[in-house]
C-alpha positions as CSV (number, residue, x, y, z in Angstrom):
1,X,0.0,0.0,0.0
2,X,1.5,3.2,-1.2
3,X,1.8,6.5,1.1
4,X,-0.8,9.3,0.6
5,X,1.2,12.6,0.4
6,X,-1.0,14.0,2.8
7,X,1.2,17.2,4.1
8,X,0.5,20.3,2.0
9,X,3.1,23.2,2.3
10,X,3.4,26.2,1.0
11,X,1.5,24.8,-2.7
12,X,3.5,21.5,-2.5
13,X,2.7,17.8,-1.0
14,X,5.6,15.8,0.7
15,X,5.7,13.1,3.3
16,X,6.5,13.8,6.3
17,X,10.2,14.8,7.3
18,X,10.6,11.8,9.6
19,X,9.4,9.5,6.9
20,X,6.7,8.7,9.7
21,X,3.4,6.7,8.2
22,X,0.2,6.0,10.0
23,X,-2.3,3.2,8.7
24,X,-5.9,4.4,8.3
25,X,-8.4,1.8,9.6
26,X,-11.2,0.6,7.9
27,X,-13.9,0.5,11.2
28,X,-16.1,-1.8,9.3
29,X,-13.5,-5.2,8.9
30,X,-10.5,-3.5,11.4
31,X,-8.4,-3.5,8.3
32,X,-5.7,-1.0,7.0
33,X,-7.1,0.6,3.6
34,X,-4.7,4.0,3.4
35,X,-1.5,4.7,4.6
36,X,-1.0,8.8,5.5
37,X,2.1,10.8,6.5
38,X,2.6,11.2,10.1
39,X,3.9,14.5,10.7
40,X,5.8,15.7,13.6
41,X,7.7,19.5,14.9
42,X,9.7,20.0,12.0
43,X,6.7,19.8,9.3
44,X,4.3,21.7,11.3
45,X,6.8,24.2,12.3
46,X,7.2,24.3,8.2
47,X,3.6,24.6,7.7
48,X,3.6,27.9,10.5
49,X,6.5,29.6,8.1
50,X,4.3,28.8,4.7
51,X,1.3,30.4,6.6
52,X,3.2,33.3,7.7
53,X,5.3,34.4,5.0
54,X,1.7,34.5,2.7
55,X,-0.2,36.0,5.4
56,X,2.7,38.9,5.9
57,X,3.6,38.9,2.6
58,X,1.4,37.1,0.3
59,X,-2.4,38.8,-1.7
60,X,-4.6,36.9,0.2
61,X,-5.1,39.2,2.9
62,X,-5.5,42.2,0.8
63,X,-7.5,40.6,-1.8
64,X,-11.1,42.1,-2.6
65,X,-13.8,41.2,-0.7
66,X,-15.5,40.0,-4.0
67,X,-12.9,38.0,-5.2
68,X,-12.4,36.0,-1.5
69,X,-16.2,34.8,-2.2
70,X,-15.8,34.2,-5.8
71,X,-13.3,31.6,-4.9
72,X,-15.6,30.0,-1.9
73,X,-18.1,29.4,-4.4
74,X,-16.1,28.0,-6.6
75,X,-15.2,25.7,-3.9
76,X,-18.9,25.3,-3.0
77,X,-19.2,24.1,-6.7
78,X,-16.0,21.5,-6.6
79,X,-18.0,19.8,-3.8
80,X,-21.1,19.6,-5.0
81,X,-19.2,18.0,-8.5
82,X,-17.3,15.7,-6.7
83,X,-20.5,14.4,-4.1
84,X,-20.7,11.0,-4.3
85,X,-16.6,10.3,-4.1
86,X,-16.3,12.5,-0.9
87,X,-19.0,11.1,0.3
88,X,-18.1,7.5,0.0
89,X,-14.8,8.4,1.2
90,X,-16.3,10.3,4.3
91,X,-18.4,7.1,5.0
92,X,-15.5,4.4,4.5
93,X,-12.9,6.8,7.0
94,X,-15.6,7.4,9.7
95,X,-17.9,4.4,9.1
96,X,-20.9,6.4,9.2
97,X,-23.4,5.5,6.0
98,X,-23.3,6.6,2.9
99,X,-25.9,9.0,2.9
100,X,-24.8,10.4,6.0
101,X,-22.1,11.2,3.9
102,X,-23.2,12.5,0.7
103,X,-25.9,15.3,3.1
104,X,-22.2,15.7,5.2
105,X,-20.9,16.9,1.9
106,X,-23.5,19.0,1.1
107,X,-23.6,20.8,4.1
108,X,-20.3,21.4,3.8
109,X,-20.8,22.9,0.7
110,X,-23.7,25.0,1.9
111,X,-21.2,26.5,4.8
112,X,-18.9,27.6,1.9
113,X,-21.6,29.1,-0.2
114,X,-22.8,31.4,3.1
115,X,-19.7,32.5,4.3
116,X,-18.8,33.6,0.5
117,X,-22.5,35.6,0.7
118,X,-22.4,36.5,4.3
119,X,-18.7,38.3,3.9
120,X,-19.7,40.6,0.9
121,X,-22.3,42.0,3.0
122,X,-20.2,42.2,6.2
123,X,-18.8,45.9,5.7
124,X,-17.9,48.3,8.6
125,X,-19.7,50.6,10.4
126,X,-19.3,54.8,10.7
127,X,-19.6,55.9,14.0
128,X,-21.0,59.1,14.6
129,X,-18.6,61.0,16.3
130,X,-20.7,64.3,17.1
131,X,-18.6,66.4,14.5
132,X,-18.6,67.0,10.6
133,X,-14.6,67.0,11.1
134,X,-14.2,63.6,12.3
135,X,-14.5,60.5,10.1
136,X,-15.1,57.7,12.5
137,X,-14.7,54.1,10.9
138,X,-14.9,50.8,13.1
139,X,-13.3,48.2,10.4
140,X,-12.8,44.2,10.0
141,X,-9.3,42.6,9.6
142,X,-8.3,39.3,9.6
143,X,-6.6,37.7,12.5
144,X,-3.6,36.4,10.9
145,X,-2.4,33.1,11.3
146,X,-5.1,30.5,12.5
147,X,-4.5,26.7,13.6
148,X,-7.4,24.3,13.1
149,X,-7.6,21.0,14.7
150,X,-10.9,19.6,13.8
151,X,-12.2,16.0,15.1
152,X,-12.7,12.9,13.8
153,X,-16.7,12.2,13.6
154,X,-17.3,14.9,11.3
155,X,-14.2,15.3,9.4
156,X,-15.0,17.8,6.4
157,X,-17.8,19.3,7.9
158,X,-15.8,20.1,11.0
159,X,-12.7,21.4,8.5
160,X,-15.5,23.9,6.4
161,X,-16.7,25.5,9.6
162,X,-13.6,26.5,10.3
163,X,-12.0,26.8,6.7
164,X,-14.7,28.9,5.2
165,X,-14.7,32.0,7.5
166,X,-10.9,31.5,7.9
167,X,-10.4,33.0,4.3
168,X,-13.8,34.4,3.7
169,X,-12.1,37.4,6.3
170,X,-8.3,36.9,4.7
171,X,-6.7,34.4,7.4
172,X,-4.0,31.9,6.2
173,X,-4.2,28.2,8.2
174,X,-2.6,25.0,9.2
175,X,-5.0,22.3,9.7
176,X,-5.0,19.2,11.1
177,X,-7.6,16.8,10.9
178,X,-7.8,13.7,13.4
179,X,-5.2,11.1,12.8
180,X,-8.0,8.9,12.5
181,X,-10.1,10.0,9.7
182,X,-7.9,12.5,7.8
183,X,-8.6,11.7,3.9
184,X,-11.5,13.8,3.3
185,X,-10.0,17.2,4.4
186,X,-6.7,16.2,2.4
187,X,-9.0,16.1,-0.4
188,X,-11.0,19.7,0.4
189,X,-7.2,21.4,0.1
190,X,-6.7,19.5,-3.1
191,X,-10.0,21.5,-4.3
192,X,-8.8,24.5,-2.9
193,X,-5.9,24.5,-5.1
194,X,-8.3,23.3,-7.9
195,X,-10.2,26.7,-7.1
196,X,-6.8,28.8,-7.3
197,X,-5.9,29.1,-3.8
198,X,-2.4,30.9,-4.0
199,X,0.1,28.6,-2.1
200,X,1.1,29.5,1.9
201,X,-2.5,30.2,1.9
202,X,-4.1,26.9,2.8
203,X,-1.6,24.4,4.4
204,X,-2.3,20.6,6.0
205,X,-0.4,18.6,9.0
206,X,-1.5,15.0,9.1
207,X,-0.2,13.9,12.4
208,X,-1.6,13.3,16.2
209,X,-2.9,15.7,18.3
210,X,-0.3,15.3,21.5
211,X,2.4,16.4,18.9
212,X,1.0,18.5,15.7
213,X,-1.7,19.8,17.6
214,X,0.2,20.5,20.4
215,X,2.6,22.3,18.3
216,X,0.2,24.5,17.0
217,X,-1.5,25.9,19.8
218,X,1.6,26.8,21.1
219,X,3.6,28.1,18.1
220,X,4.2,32.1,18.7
221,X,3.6,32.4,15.4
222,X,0.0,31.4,15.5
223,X,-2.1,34.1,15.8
224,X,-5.4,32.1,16.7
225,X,-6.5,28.0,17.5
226,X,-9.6,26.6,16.7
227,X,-10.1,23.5,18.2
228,X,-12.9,21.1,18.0
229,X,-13.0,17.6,20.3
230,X,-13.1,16.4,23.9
231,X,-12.9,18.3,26.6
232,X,-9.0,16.7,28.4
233,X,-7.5,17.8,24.8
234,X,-9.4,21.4,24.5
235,X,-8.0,22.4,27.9
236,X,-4.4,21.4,27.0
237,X,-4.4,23.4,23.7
238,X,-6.7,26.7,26.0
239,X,-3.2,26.3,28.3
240,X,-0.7,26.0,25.8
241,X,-1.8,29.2,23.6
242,X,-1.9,30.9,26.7
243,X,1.5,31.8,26.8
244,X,1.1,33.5,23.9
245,X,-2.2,35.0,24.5
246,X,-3.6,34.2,21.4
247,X,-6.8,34.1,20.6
248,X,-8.9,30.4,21.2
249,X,-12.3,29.4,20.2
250,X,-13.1,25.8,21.1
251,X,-15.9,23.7,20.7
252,X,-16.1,20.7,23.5
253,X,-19.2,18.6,23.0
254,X,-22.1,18.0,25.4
255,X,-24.3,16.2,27.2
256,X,-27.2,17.1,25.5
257,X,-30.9,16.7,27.0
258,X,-34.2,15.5,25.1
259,X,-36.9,16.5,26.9
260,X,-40.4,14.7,26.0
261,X,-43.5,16.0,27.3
262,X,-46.6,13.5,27.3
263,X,-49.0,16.6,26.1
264,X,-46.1,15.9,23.1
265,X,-47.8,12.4,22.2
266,X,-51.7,13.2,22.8
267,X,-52.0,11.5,19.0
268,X,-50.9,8.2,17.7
269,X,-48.7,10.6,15.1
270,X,-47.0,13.2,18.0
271,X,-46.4,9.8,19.8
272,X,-44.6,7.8,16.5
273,X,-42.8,11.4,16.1
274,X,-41.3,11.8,19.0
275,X,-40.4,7.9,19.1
276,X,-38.9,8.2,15.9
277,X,-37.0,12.0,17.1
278,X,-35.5,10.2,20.2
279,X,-33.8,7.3,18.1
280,X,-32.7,9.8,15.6
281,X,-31.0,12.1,18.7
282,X,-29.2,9.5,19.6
283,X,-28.3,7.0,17.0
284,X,-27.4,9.0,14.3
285,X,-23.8,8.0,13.4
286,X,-23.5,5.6,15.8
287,X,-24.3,8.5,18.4
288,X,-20.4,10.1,17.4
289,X,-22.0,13.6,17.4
290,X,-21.4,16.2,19.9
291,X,-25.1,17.6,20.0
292,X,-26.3,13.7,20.2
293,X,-29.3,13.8,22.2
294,X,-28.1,11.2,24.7
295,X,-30.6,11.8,27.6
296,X,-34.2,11.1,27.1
297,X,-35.7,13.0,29.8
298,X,-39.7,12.1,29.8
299,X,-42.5,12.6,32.0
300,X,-43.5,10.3,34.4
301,X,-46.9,9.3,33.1
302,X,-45.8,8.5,29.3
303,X,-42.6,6.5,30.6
304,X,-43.7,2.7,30.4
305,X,-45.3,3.0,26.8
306,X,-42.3,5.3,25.4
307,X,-39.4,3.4,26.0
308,X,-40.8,0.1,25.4
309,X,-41.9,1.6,21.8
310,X,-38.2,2.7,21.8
311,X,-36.5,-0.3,22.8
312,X,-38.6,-2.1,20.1
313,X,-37.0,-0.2,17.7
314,X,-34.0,0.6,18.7
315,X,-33.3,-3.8,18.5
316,X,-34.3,-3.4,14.7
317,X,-32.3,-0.9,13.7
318,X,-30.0,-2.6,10.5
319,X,-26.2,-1.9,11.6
320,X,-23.5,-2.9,8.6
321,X,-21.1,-0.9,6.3
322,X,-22.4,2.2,5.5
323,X,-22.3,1.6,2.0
324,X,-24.1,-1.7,1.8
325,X,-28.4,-1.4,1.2
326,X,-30.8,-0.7,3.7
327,X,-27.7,-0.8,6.8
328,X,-29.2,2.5,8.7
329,X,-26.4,2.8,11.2
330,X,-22.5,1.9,10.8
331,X,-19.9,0.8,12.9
332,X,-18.0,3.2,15.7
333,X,-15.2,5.2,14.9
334,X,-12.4,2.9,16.2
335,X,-11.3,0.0,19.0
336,X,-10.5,2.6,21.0
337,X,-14.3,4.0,20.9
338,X,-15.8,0.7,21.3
339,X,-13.9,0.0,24.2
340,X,-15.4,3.2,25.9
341,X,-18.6,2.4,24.9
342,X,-18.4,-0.5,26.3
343,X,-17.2,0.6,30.0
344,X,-19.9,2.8,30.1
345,X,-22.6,0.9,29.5
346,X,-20.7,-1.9,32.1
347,X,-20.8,1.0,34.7
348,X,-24.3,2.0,34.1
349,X,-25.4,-1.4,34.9
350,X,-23.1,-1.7,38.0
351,X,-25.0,1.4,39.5
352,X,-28.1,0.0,38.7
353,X,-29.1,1.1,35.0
354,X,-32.1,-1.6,33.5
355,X,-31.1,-2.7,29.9
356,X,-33.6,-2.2,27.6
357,X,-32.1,-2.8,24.3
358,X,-28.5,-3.8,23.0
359,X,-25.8,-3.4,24.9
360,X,-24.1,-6.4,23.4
361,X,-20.7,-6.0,20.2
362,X,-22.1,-8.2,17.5
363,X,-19.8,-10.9,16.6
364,X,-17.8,-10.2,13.2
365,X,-15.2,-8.3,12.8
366,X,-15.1,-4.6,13.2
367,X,-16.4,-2.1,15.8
368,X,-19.9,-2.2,15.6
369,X,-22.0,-1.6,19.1
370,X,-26.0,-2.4,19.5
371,X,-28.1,0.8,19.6
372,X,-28.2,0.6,23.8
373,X,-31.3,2.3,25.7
374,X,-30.7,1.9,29.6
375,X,-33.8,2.4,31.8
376,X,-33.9,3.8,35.5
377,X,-31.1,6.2,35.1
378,X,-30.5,9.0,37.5
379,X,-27.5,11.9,38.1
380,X,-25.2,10.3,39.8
381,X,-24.4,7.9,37.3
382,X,-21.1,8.5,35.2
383,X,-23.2,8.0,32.0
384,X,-25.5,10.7,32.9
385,X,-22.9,13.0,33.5
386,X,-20.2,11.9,30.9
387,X,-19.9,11.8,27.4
388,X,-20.0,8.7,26.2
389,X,-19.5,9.0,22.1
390,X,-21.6,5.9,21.5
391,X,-24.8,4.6,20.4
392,X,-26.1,4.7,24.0
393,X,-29.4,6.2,25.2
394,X,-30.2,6.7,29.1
395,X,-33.6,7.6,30.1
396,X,-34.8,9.6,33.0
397,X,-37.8,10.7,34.4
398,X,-39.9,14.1,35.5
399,X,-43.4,15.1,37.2
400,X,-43.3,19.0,36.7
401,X,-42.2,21.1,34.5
402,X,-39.5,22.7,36.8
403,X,-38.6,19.3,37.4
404,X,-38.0,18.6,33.6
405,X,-35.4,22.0,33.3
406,X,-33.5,21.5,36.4
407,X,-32.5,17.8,35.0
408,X,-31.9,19.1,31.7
409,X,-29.4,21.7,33.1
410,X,-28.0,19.0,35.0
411,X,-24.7,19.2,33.6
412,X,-21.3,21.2,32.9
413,X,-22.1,21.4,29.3
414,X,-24.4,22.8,27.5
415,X,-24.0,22.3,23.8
416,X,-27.7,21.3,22.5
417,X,-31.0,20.4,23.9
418,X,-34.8,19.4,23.0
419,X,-38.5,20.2,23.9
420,X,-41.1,18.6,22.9
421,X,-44.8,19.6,23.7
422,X,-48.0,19.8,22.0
423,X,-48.5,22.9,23.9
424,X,-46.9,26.0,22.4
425,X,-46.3,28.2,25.5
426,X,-44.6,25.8,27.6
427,X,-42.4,24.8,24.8
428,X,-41.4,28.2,24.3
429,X,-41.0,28.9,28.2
430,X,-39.1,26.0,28.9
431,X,-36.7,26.5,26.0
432,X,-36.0,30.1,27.0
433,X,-35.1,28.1,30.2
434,X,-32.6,25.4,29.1
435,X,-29.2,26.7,29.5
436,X,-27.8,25.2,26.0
437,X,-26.3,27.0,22.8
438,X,-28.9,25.6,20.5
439,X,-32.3,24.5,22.0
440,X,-35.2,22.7,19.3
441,X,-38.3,22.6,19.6
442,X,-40.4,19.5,18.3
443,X,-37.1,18.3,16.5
444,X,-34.0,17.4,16.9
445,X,-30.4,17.5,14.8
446,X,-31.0,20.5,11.7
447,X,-28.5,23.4,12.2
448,X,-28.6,26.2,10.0
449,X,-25.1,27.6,8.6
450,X,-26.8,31.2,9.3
451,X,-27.4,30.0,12.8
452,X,-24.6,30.4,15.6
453,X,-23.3,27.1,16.8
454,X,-21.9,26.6,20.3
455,X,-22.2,26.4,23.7
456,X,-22.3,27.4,27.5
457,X,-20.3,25.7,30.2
458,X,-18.2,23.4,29.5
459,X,-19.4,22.9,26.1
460,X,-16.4,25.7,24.8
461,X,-16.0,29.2,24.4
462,X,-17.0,31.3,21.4
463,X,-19.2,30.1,17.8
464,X,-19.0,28.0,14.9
465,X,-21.4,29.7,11.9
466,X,-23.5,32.6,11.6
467,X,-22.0,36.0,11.3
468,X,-20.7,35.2,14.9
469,X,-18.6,32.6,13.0
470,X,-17.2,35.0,10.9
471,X,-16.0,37.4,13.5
472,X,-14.0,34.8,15.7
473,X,-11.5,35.3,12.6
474,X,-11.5,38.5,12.5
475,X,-10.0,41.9,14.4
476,X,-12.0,44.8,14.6
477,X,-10.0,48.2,13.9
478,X,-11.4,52.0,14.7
479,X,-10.1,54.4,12.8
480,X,-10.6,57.8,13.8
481,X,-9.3,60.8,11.1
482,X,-9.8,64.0,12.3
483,X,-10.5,66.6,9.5
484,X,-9.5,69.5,10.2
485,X,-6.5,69.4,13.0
486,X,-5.7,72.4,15.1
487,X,-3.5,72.5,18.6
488,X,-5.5,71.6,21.5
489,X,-3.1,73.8,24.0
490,X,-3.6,71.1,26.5
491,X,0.4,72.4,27.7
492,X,0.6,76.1,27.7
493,X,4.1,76.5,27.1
């Protein structure tokens, strides 16, 4: 199997300068399908200079406004040409199914196509200084040089939330995607040099975190570090660019509540909804998502009828490669994963969790984990109150509506959270309630690219998307001219 060049410098691919390699795993079959460069100091610390020298130096920076989104959408278009290949290849590197892949892809290009729209329209403001002889201007500038350590359960999509505003407001970058699923972000730089990128502009590390992204946060030369992953890793990088007081936006999942109402399931069809919602919350991808709605939190009175509705289909739920017919939910991430999926589900049970539905690895080969749903669950159980990054599903319980908030904002994050209720007033009052970035009501999962993504607590500091997104890679400048100058005679002498 030959080596990918997967480390992009200043417009050219090389291996790494150790001649390190790192086998990509198939999570399907636990088999090696691509070998990557595994970079180290010297090729990040390269990667840094390339960055650098074209944001000092380079056009990017000062290149029109106009021309910064013509190229986005050019890159928007690439994606949207090359669907079906990145999507397959998104699917096979983070075993998630195909057509989790190919809408991956096109969200990714949809983030593209808004920041290329939303920076056009982004000007500065004048600020009304009082006086017809002062021109007051408060202006946007790009931060500089920006580090982007992105995660491995959403490779691309991760990667464009980041990439996109990064040049949309003139930045030049170093990225570096997950060891584990790497192949899909080497191939978005590939398109941005298809779209006519210059070189220095747009520059990949493929390496591990605990050396390339280490590297990176603390480089001097870094001006800002977006990370996105766990919480252990997003404190070591907030320490390490402290030293350097550069700036840090980090996004570091959640434990994110689904709250079901039983005025939600007065009907047969509220009642299949919100069945079908609560699977969805927490299944999708094998639950590797960071907004994953992990705790169904349900009143008292609907309990027994939910979850055994719930359990009955979590146990059918088709689990396979992502790419074979009618398999609905695909394997996890790695051996690693599985094993902590495991543990947590052993732990839940040891503190007296009831096991409604899988909790069992299939036999075969690969990392594949039963859709779990684990009854009687309360706060003090780790499972509760930890992310787990699996297809597990705990289930608590509530009488009153105060009842129902205080559990939801049970917890040091505070990334996402759901309300469901046939009654429109509550729904509204108890969202305004839930301490959580993004709050839905009567659904679960859909982000908007125009929408602010993040969250309280523990969940990070700063936001992905929205116009929000836009300014965590960007400086704000006032510029104050004063028209007609004069001596103030402040000093008499």
């Amino acid at each position: 199997m030959s080596v990918q060049l997967t480390i992009h410098v200043d417009g050219d691919w090389r291996k790494a300068d150790s001649g390190a390699t790192r086998e990509i795993i198939d999570p399907v079959d636990a088999t090696a399908f691509a070998v990557v460069a595994e970079g180290g100091d010297a090729d990040t610390d390269a990667a840094i200079a390339a960055a650098r020298r074209a944001f000092d130096h380079g056009d990017w920076p000062r290149t029109p406004v106009a021309e910064r989104a013509a190229l986005l959408r050019r890159v928007a278009g690439l994606l949207r040409r090359d669907r079906e290949q990145l999507g397959l290849l998104e699917s096979r590197d983070a075993g998630k199914t195909a057509e989790e892949g190919r809408v991956d892809i096109d969200c990714v290009a949809d983030a593209f196509a808004y920041f290329a729209d939303l920076v056009v329209n982004e000007t500065g403001r004048v600020v009304d200084a009082g006086s017809s002889e002062i021109h007051s201007v408060v202006v946007h500038e790009p931060v500089g040089v920006c580090a982007l350590i992105t995660p491995w359960n959403y490779p691309l999509l991760q990667a464009s939330w980041k990439i996109a505003p990064a040049l949309a407001a003139g930045n030049t970058f170093v990225i570096k995607p997950s060891e584990i699923t790497p192949l899909t972000t080497v191939a978005l730089i590939h398109l941005l040099q298809e779209a006519g990128l210059p070189a220095g502009v747009a520059n990949i590390v493929t390496g591990a975190g605990d050396t390339v992204g280490a590297r990176l946060a603390e480089h001097p030369d870094v001006d800002l570090v977006s990370f996105t992953g766990g919480i252990v890793s997003g404190t070591k990088v907030m320490r390490a660019a402290a030293d350097t007081v550069k700036k840090v936006a980090l996004e570091l999942g959640g434990k994110n509540p689904n709250v079901v109402f039983a005025d939600a399931c007065a009907t047969e069809a509220g009642f299949d909804t919100a069945v079908d919602q609560a699977l969805n919350a927490a299944f999708i991808h094998s639950g590797q998502v960071c907004s994953a709605g992990s705790r169904l939190i349900i009143e008292e009175s609907l309990r027994e009828r939910f979850v055994d509705e719930l359990a009955r289909r979590a146990e059918k739920i088709r689990i396979g490669r992502g790419t074979d017919e009618g398999v609905e939910c695909g394997p996890l991430v790695s051996a690693q994963q599985l094993a902590r999926t495991e543990e947590y589900v052993a732990s839940a049970l040891d503190e007296g969790a009831v096991l409604r539905a899988g909790g069992i690895r299939p036999e075969g080969p690969g990392y594949f984990y039963r859709p779990t749903v684990l009854d009687h669950c309360h706060r003090a159980m780790r499972v509760i109150r930890e992310e787990v990054f699996g297809p597990v599903l705990t289930v608590e319980t509530f009488r009153t509506e105060d009842e129902a908030v205080a559990l939801a904002n049970d917890t040091e994050y505070g990334l996402a959270g759901a309300v469901w209720s046939g009654d429109p007033g509550r729904a509204r009052r108890v969202a305004g309630r839930l301490r959580h970035g993004t709050v839905w009501i009567n659904d679960f999962h859909p982000y908007l690219p125009q929408a602010e993504w993040g969250g309280f607590g523990k969940s990070g500091i700063g936001r992905e998307l929205g116009p929000a997104g836009l300014a965590e890679y960007r400086e704000t400048k006032h510029i104050y001219q004063n028209l007609a100058p004069r001596p103030v005679r402040w000093f008499a002498g």
